[in-house]
Every structure is written in structure tokens, then in C-alpha cells.
C-alpha positions in Angstrom: 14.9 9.8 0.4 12.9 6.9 1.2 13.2 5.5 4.4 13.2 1.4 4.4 13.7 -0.9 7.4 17.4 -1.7 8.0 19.9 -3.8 10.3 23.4 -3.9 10.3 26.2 -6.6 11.3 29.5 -6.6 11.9 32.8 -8.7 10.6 36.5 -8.5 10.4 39.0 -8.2 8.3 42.7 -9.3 8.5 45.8 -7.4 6.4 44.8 -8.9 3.2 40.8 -7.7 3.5 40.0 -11.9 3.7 36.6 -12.1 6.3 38.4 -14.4 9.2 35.6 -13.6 11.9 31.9 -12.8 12.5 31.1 -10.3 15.4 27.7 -10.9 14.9 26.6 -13.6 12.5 24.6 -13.3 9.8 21.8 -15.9 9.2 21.7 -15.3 5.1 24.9 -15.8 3.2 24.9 -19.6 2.5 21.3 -19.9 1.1 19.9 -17.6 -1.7 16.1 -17.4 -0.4 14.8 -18.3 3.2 11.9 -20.9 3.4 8.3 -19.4 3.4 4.9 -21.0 3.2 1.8 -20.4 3.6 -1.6 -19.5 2.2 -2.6 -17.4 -0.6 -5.1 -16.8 -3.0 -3.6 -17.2 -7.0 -4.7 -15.7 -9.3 -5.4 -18.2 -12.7 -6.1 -16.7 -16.3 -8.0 -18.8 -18.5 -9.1 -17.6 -21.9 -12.6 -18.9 -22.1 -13.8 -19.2 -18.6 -12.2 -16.0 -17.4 -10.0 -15.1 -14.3 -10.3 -17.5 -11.1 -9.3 -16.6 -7.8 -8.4 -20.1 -5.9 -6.9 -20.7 -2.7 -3.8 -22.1 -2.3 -0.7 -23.3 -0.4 2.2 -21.2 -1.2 5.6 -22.0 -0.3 8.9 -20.5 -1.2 12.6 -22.8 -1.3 16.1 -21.4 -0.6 16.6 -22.6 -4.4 14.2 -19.7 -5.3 11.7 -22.3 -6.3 8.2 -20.4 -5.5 5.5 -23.2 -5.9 2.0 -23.5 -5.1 -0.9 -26.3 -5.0 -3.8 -28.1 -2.5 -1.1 -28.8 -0.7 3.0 -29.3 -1.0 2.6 -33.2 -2.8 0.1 -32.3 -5.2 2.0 -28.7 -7.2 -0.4 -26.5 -9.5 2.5 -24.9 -11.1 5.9 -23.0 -9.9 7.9 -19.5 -10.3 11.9 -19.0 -10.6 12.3 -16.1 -8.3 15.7 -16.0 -10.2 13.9 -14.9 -13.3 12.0 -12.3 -11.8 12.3 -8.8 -12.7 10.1 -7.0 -10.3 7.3 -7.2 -7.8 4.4 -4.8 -8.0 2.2 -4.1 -5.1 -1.5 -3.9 -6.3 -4.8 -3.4 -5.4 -6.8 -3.7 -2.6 -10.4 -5.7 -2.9 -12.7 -5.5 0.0 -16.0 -7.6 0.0 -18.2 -9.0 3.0 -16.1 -11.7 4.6 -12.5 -10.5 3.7 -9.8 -8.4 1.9 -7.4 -9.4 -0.8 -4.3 -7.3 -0.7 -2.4 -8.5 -4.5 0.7 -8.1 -5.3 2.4 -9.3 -8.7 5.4 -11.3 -9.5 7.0 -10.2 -13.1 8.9 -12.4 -14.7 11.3 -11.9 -17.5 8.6 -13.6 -19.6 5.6 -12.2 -19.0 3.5 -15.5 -19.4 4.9 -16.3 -16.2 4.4 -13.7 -14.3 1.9 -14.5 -11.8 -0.6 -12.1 -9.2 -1.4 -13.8 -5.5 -3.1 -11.6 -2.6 -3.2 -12.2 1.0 -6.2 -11.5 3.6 -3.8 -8.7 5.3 -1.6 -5.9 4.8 1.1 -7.7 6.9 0.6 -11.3 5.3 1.4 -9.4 2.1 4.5 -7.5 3.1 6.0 -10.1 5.0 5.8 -12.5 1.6 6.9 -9.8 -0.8 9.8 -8.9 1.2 10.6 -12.6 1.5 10.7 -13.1 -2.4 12.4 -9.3 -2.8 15.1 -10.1 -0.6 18.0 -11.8 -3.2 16.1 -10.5 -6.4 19.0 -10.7 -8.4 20.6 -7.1 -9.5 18.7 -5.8 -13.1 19.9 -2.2 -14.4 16.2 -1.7 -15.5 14.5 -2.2 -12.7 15.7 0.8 -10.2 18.5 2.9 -10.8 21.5 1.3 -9.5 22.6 4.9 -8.5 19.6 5.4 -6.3 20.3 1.7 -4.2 24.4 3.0 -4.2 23.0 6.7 -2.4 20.6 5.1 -0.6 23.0 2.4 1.3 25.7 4.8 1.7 22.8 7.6 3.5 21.9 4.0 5.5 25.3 3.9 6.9 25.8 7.7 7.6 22.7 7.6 9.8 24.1 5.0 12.1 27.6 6.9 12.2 29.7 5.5 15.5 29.9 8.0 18.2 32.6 9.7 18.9 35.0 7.8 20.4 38.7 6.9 20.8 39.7 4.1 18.2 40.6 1.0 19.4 43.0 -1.7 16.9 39.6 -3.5 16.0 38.2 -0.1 14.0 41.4 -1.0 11.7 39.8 -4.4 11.1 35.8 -4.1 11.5 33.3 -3.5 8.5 29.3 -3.1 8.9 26.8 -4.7 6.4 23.9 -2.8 5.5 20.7 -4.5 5.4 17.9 -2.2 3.5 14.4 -3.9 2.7 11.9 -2.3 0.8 8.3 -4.1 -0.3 8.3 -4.7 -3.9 11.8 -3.9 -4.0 15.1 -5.6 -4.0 17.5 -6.1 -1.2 20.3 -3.9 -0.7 23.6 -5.0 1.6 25.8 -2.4 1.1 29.2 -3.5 3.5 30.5 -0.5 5.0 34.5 -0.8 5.8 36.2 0.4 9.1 32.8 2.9 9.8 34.8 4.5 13.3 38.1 5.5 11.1 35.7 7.3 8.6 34.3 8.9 10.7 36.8 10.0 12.7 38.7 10.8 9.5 35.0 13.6 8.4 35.6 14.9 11.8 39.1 15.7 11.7 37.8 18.2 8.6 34.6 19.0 10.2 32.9 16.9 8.3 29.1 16.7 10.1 26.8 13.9 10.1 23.5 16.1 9.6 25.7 17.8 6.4 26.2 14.4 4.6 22.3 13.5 5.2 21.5 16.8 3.8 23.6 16.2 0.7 23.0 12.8 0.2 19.2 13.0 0.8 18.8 12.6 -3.3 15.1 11.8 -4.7 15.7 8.7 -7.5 14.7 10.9 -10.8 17.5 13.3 -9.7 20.1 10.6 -9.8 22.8 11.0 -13.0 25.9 9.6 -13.5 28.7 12.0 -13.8 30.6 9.4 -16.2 34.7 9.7 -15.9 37.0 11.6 -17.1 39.9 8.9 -16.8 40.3 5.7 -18.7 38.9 3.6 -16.0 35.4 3.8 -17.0 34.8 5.0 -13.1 31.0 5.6 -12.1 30.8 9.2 -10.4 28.2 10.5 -8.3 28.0 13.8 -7.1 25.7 15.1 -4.1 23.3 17.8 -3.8 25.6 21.1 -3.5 28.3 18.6 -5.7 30.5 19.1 -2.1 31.3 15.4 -2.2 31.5 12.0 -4.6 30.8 8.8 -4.4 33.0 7.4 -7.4 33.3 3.1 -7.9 36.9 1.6 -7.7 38.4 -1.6 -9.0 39.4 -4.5 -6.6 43.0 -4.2 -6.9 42.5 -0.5 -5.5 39.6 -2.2 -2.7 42.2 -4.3 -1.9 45.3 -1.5 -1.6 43.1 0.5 0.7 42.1 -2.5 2.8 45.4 -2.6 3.3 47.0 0.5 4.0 43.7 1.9 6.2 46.0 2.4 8.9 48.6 3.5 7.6 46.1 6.0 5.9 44.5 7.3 8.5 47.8 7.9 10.5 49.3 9.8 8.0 46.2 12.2 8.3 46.4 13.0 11.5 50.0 13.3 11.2 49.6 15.7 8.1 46.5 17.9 8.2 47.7 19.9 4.9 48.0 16.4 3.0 47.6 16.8 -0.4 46.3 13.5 -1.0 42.1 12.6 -1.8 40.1 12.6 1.4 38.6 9.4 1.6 35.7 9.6 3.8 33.6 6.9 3.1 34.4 3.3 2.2 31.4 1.1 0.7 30.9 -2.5 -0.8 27.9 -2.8 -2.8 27.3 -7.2 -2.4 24.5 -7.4 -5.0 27.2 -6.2 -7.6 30.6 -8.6 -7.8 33.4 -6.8 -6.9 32.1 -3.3 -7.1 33.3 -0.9 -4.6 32.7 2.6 -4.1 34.5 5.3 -1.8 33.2 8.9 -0.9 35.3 11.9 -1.1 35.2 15.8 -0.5 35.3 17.4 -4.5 38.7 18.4 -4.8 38.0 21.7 -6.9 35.0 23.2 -5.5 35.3 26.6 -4.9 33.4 29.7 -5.3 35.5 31.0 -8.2 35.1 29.4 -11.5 37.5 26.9 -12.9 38.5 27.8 -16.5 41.3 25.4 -16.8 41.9 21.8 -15.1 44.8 19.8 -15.1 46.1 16.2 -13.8 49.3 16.4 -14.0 51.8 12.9 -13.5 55.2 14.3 -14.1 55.4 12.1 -17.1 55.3 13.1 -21.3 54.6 9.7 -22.6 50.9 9.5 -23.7 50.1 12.3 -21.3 47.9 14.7 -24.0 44.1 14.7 -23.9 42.3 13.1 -26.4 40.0 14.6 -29.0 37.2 13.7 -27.6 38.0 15.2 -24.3 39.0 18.4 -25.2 36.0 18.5 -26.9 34.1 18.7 -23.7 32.4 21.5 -21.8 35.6 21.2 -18.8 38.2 19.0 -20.0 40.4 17.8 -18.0 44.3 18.0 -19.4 47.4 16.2 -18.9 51.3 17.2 -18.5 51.8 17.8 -22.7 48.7 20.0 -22.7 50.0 21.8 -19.4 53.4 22.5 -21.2 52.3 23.2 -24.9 49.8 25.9 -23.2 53.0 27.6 -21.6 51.0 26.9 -18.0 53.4 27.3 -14.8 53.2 26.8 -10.9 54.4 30.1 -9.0 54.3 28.9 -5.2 55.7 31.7 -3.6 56.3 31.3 -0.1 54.3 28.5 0.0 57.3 26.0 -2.3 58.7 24.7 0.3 55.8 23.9 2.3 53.9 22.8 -0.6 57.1 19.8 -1.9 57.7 18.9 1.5 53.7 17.9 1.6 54.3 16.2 -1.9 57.5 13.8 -0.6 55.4 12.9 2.8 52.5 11.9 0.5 54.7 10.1 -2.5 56.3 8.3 0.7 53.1 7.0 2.0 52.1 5.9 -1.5 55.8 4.5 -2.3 55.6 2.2 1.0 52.6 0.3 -0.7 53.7 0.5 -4.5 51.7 3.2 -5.8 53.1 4.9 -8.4 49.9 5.7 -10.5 48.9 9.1 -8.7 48.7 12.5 -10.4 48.3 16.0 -8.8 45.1 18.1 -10.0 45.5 21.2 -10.4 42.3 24.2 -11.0 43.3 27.2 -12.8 41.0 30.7 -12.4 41.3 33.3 -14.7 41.1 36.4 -13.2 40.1 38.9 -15.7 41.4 41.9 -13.7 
């Protein structure tokens, strides 16, 4: 894992998740770029005398305007940082009275794209992280997996300490600045960081354990695709011990909301049946695209030969073709019934539908009804 400059700041949220105060103020969200100029040498193509190297004044608007000339009233030519796919570091040329460190701004059509060099290493990163920081978001140019892992391993490094949470943990969320030369911008917002964390040490849950299975090299990076209808992006960590998975913003917004209530209910009932939310993330370059992080509900060192998710319901509750089809399918109630599968608790009955009311009451006082119990079946051949 890569390991980029970063800063952090901190807002808060009332009951309905709108931002109503700044803890510390951020000096970015109403402009897209922040002003930069300066002087650079430009690299100019010309098809019969050949490639020139000219200095020039270099200046960069918070319209994303990048523009260069003699000087700001007389402009040689201008670049839409808004078009821009990438930035490429380049070469380094050393000759008797300076070096030229280039770097090269690709845009989406490549007869603008346009090389530039300054007479340092700094000059040069200080300007390319300038024009990376609101690159806007492109599928193509990094894996959008690898900026997800790498804000969420951002956020576990700087994990509160542990100590007693006070009502503003229930309200406060952390934004994740990572910069990277060449590279985009990622703010990943991290909601209610202390309750997290308290909720990963109430199952033992280490910090140094969600480094080591987060710290995830970018070719490694797949997408476990969903098994649901909701087209959910899954993401599984090194030993596959926990998930990142992407949520809608109706379900942001329900946990926004009930975060208290949530973590209460926790403490109250350590054998809670419900998912283990352990990690709540906001990834701002995306609209609307949440994330949460989880423990994998089914790993275990037995295999799993059968898996279920089971609603109570009949209606439409038999899995398709296609996913029965797959490697490990998961099946619903009709399947669960038509395969003559049963439950046989034990001792364990009571316990276990006394654990299922508490959670359907949680769930109930927000309007949840859409939750299912999963179930892992092991054969055991002896």
C-alpha cells in the first residue's frame, strides 16, 4: 500500500445526516481548483521546425482554466483541467545551468494534451498536485477499488484512541484528504470514527489486524460483484475476514440515523444477530456512493456447501437461473423448503428467537422490514 500525504477534518451531523457545523473548516469545497501560477517551461510541437522548449508564465484558475503566455494579458494557449484524464510524471533532463523535471497533462483528446517541466523536484510536485487535486473521477484511469481500500486503510491508521464516548461521537464525521503526484485526489468522509471503533473493540477487533488486511497492492484489487438485486460493489480483504460492500443513500441515510441507537443495542446485546458494521465511509469524488465495512458473516474453517438468505416470505423468494448456476449460490426461502432443509436449535431456541425479536425490534423502530437471516450449511460427511 502506497503511502500518500494526508489530512483530515472534522464536521457534524444532526438526526437527519444534513452538515450543520464545521469543527475545523475546510478551505476547498466552494471552488473546484485553487489559484496557482508561476513559471514553467512548455513544451511546443511544431511539425516542421521540431519540438521548442520556451519559458513561460503558468497559471492555474479555480474554473480549472490552466493557461499560459509572456505574461497573464498576452495567453499562448490554455488546458481544461476538467478534461484531463491523467498526469504523468516524466523525465528528468540535466544540462550545465539547470534541470527540467516534466511532467505531462493528458487530455481526453490527445492533441491537447500538453508536457511543461520545472527547474526542481518540488516546483514540479507542488504544481502536479495542484492540477491532480479535483481531477474529476474516470473508471480508467486507477481502479476505483484501489482509491475506496486506500481511503478506508487512511482512516484506520488515524483510529481515535480509546476513550469514553461523548454525545458528539454520535454526530462527528472525519474527511480524508489523500494526495498523490500524478494522481487524483481522494476525500473519503469517514462517519462517527470513535463509535466504530469502539464498536471493532467490543469484538476485538485490532487496529494493526485491519492494516494487515487492508494493506492490498492495486493489481490484487477485484470486485466480488453481488449476489442480491442491488447491484452492490463488494470488496473482500486479504484473509476475506471482512468487506467493504457500497450502499444506497436511502440506507446512508437510515444508518445516519439510527447510529445510536445502533451502537446501543450492541453493547446491550453482544450475541446480536444483526451485520457488524465496523466501518462507515463516504467516498466525495463519487455522488452518493457510500460504503460500510463489515466482519464476513460465514467465514469459518469448515466449508460451506449450502448458503441461504432466508426472509420468511414465499413470494418471489427462489433463485434465479443464473444464480444457481454459480460456483456458491446463494438460495432463498422456496429453495430452503423445496430442498427439505430445516433449523434444529436445540437448546440454543430459545436463546437464539429471543436474539431475533430484540434485533426485528431495533429494525421495526426505524421501518426496516427488508432484512433476511443467512444461514451456512456444512456437510459433514461422517
Amino acid at each position: 500500500m502506497e503511502n500518500p500525504k494526508s489530512s483530515s477534518e472534522s464536521s457534524s451531523y444532526n438526526e437527519e445526516g444534513e452538515d450543520y457545523s464545521s469543527i475545523e473548516q475546510s478551505n476547498e469545497p466552494n471552488q473546484i481548483f485553487e489559484e496557482i501560477r508561476g513559471t514553467l517551461y512548455v513544451k511546443f510541437d511544431r511539425k516542421i521546425l521540431g519540438s521548442k522548449i520556451l519559458e513561460k508564465v503558468v497559471w492555474l484558475s479555480t474554473d480549472g482554466m490552466l493557461s499560459y503566455g509572456n505574461d497573464e494579458n498576452t495567453k499562448d494557449g490554455e488546458i481544461n483541467m476538467l478534461q484531463v484524464k491523467q498526469i504523468k510524471v516524466g523525465k528528468v533532463d540535466h544540462d550545465e545551468n539547470n534541470a527540467r523535471y516534466y511532467f505531462t497533462i493528458i487530455h481526453r483528446n490527445k492533441s491537447n494534451s500538453i508536457t511543461m517541466a520545472a527547474t526542481t523536484e518540488e516546483d514540479r510536485n507542488i504544481w502536479v498536485n495542484a492540477l491532480s487535486v479535483s481531477m474529476p473521477y474516470e473508471v480508467g484511469s486507477e481502479n476505483i477499488l484501489h482509491r475506496v481500500v486506500l481511503g478506508v486503510y487512511t482512516g484506520i491508521r488515524s483510529e481515535p484512541k480509546d476513550i469514553p464516548l461523548i454525545p458528539l461521537d454520535y454526530k462527528r464525521s472525519v474527511v480524508h484528504h489523500i494526495r498523490r503526484p500524478g494522481r487524483a485526489k481522494i476525500s473519503l468522509e469517514e462517519y462517527y470514527p470513535s463509535v466504530f471503533a469502539d464498536i471493532r473493540r467490543m469484538y476485538g477487533i485490532t487496529q494493526e489486524e485491519l492494516l494487515e488486511e487492508w494493506n492490498i497492492p492495486e493489481e490484487n484489487l477485484v470486485s466480488e460483484g453481488s449476489a442480491g438485486k442491488s447491484g452492490s460493489l463488494f470488496i473482500m480483504s486479504n484473509t476475506r475476514k471482512f468487506m467493504i460492500k457500497s450502499i444506497e443513500k436511502s440506507e446512508k441515510d437510515r444508518l445516519i440515523l439510527m447510529i445510536r441507537s445502533y451502537h446501543d443495542h450492541l453493547q446491550n446485546n453482544p450475541e446480536s444477530l444483526l451485520m457488524k458494521i465496523i466501518g462507515f465511509y463516504r467516498y466525495r469524488s463519487i455522488p452518493n456512493k457510500s460504503f460500510i465495512m463489515f466482519n464476513n458473516l460465514l467465514l469459518t474453517d469448515a466449508s460451506i456447501d449450502e448458503k441461504y438468505d432466508l426472509k420468511g416470505s414465499t413470494k418471489e423468494r427462489e433463485a434465479s437461473n443464473s444464480e444457481k448456476a454459480k460456483d456458491s449460490p446463494v438460495f432463498l426461502d422456496n429453495d430452503f423448503t423445496a430442498f427439505n432443509r430445516k433449523l434444529f436449535l436445540g437448546d440454543l431456541k430459545d436463546r437464539f428467537l429471543q436474539q431475533v425479536y430484540a434485533d426485528a425490534e431495533l429494525l421495526a423502530q426505524f421501518d426496516i422490514m427488508d432484512y433476511s437471516i443467512l444461514v451456512g450449511i456444512h456437510t459433514n460427511e461422517e
